[in-house]
C-alpha positions as CSV (number, residue, x, y, z in Angstrom):
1,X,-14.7,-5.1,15.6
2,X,-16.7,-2.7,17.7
3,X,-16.4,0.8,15.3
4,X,-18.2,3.2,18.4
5,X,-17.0,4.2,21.4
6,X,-13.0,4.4,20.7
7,X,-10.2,6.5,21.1
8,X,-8.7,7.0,17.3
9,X,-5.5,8.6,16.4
10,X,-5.0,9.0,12.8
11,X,-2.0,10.6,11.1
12,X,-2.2,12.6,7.7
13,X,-5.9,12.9,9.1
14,X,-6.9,16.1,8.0
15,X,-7.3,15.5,3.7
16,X,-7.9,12.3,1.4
17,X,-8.6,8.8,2.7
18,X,-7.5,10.2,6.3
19,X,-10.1,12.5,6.2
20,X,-12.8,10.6,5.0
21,X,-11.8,7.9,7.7
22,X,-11.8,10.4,10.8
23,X,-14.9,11.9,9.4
24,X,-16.8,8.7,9.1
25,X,-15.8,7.5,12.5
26,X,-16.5,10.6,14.1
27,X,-19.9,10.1,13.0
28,X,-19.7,6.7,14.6
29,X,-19.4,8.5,17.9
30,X,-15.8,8.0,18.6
31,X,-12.9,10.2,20.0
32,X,-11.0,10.6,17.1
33,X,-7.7,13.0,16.6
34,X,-6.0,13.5,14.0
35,X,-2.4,14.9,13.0
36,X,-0.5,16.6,10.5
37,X,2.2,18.9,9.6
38,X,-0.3,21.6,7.8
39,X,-1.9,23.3,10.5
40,X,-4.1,25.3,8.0
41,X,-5.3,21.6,6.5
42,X,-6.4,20.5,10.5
43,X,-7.9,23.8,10.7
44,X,-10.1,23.2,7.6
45,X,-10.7,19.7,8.9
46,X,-11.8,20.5,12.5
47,X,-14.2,23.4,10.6
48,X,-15.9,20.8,8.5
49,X,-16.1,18.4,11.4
50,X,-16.0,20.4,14.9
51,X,-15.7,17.1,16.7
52,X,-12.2,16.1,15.6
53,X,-9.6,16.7,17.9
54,X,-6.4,17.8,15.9
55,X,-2.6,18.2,17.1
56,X,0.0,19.4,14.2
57,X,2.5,16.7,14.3
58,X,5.7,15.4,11.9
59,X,5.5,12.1,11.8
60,X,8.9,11.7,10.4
61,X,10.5,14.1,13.0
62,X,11.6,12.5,15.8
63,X,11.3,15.2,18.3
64,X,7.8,15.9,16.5
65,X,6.1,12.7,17.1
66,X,8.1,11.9,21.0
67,X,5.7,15.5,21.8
68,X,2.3,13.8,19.9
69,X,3.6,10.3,22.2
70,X,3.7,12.5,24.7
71,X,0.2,14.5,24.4
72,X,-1.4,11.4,24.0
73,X,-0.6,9.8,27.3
74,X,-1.5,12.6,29.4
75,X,-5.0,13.5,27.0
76,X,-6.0,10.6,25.7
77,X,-5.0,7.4,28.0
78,X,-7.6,5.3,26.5
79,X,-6.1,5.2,23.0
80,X,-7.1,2.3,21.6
81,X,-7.0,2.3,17.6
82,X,-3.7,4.2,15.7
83,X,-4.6,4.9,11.7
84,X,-1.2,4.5,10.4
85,X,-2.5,7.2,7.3
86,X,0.4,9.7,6.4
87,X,1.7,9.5,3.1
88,X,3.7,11.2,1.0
89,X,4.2,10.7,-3.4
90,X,6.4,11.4,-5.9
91,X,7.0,10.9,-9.9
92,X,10.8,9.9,-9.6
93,X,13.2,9.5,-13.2
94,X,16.1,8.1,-11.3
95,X,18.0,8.4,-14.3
96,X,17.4,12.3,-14.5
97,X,19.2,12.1,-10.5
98,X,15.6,13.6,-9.7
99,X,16.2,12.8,-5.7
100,X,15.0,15.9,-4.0
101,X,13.2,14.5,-0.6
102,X,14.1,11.1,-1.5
103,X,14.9,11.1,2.7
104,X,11.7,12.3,3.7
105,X,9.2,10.0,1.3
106,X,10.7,7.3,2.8
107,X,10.6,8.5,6.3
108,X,6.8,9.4,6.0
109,X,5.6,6.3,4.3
110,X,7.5,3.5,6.0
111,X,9.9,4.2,8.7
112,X,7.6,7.0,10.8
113,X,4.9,4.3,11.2
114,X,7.5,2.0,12.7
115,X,8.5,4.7,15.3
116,X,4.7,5.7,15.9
117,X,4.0,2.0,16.7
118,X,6.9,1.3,18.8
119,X,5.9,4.5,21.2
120,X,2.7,3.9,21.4
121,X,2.9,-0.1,22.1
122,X,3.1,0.4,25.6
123,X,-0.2,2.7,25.7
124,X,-1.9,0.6,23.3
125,X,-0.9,-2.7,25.7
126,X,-2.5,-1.1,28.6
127,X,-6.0,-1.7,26.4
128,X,-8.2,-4.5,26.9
129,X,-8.4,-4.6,23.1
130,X,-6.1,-2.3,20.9
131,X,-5.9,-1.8,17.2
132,X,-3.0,-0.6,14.4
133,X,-3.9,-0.4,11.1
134,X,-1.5,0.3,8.4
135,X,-2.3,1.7,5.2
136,X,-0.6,0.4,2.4
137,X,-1.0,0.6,-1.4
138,X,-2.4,-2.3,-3.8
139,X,1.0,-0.4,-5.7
140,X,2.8,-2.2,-3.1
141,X,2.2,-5.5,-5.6
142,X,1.8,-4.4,-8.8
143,X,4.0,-0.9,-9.0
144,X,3.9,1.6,-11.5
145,X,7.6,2.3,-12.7
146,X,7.0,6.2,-12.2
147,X,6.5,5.8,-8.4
148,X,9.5,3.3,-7.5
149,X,9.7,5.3,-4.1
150,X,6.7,5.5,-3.1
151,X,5.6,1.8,-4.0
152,X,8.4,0.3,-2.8
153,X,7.8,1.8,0.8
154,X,4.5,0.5,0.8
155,X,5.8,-2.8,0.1
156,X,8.2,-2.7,2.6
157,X,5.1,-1.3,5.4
158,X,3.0,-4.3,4.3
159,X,6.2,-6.7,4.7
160,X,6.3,-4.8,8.2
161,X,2.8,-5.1,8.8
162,X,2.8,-9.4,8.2
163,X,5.6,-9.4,10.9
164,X,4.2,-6.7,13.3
165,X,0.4,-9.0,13.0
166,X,2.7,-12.3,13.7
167,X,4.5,-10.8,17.1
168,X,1.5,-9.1,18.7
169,X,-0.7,-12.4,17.6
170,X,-0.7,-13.6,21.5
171,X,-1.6,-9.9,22.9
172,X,-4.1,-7.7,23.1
173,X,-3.1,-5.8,20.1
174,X,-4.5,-6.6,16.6
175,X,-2.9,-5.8,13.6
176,X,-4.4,-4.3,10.2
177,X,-4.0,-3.4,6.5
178,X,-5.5,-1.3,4.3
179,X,-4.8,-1.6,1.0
180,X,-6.3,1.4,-1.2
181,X,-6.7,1.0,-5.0
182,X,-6.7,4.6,-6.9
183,X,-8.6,7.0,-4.9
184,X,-9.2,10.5,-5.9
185,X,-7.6,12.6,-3.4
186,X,-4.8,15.2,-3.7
187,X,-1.4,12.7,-2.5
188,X,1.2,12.9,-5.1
189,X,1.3,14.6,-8.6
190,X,-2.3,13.6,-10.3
191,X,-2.7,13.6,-14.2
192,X,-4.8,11.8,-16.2
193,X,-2.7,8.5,-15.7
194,X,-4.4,8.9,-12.0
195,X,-8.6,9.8,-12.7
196,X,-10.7,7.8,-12.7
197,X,-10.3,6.1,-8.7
198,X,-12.5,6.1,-6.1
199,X,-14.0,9.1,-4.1
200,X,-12.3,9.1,-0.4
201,X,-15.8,8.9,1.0
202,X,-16.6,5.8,-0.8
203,X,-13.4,4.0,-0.2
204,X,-13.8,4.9,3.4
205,X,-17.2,3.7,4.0
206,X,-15.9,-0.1,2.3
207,X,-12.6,0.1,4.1
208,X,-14.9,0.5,7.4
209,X,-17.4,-2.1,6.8
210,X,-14.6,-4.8,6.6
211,X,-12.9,-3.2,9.3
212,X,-15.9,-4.0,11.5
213,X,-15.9,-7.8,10.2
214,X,-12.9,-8.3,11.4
215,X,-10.6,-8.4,7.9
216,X,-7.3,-8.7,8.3
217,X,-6.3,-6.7,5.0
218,X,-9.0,-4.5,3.7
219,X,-9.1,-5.1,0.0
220,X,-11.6,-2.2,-2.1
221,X,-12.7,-2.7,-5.3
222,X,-9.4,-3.8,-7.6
223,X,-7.0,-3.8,-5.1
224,X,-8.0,-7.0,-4.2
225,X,-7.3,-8.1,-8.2
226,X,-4.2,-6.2,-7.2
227,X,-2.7,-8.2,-4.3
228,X,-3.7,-11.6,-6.2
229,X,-2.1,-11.2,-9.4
230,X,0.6,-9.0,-7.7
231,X,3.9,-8.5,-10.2
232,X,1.6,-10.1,-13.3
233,X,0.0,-6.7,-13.7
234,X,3.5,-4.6,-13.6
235,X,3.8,-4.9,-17.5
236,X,0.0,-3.8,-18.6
237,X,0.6,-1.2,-15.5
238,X,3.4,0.2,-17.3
239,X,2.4,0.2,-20.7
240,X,4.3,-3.0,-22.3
């Protein structure tokens, strides 16, 4: 896969892995934009890197993302690679009814992607070659009890992702997932449990260099330990 010369959208671009992404393929002399809901965050993001082109954008809001759909046909017609990025975390004791924005983890992590892709098919179509790449979790295998939300979302995108790839198989459109291990970046409640991963910079350069040989699911460092052995790591995970 050609990594210069593209139109890039990536959502939940402006901190973490999506940063590190749009600032590595920026570099890589590409269009790339980038979206969130913080506009101070895009600000920060466009100072650091003055190329990025930024839009504030809810993914999970409908009327939100039909404007970025929007935008992006009349700016950017050539848009030929969406970074499925945003992400949201949180520690969950369902037994303690601790359910505030159960609604909108869900919406960020699996069901906004599935909206995002379905309005921007028809753009992406147009493409001679087109790309979507999903990221997923290597917690979508192996997940840790605290996070049953948040892994089991990113379970259901990678189930979505195998069916999506299988569909657009005969078109234009490929379809790819990144699976992160632990990376150091700010998504989610961090503690001690969470130290320890990979900087965003590093996990973006890997996650790029398989993207460019043509990997299907881009597996860095453990998660590819992580998606073999799968529900045989949930007990040493969660402290058996």
């Amino acid at each position: 896969m050609n990594l210069s010369n593209n139109t890039i959208l990536i959502s939940g671009g402006a901190t973490g892995i999506g940063f590190a992404l749009a600032h590595q393929l920026a570099n890589r002399e590409n269009r790339v934009i980038i979206c969130g809901r913080s506009e101070s965050n895009l600000a920060k993001a466009r100072a650091a890197v003055p190329a990025l082109a930024t839009r504030i954008c809810d993914v999970a809001d409908a009327d939100s993302r039909r404007d970025l759909v929007q935008w992006l046909n009349t700016n950017y017609p050539d848009l030929n690679i969406v970074i499925n990025n945003a992400g949201v975390q949180h520690r969950r004791l369902l037994e303690d009814g601790a359910l505030d924005n159960v609604d909108q983890e869900v919406a960020i992590n699996f069901t906004a992607p599935i909206h995002l892709i379905g309005n921007l098919l028809p753009l992406l179509r147009r493409q001679p070659k087109a790309v979507i790449v999903n990221v997923t979790s290597a917690l979508a295998f192996a997940p840790l009890a605290g996070l049953p939300v948040y892994c089991a979302t990113k379970a259901a995108l990678h189930s979505f992702t195998m069916s999506l790839r299988q569909q657009l198989k005969t078109t234009g459109v490929r379809v790819v997932e990144m699976i992160p291990p632990l990376v150091d970046t700010n998504l989610g409640t961090r503690d001690a449990a969470f130290k320890g991963g990979l900087s965003a910079e590093d996990y973006a350069t890997e996650a790029l260099l398989q993207l460019e040989n043509d990997k299907d699911e881009v597996l860095v460092g453990t998660s590819a330990n992580t998606r073999k052995l799968g529900e045989a790591l949930f007990e040493r995970m969660n402290g058996y």
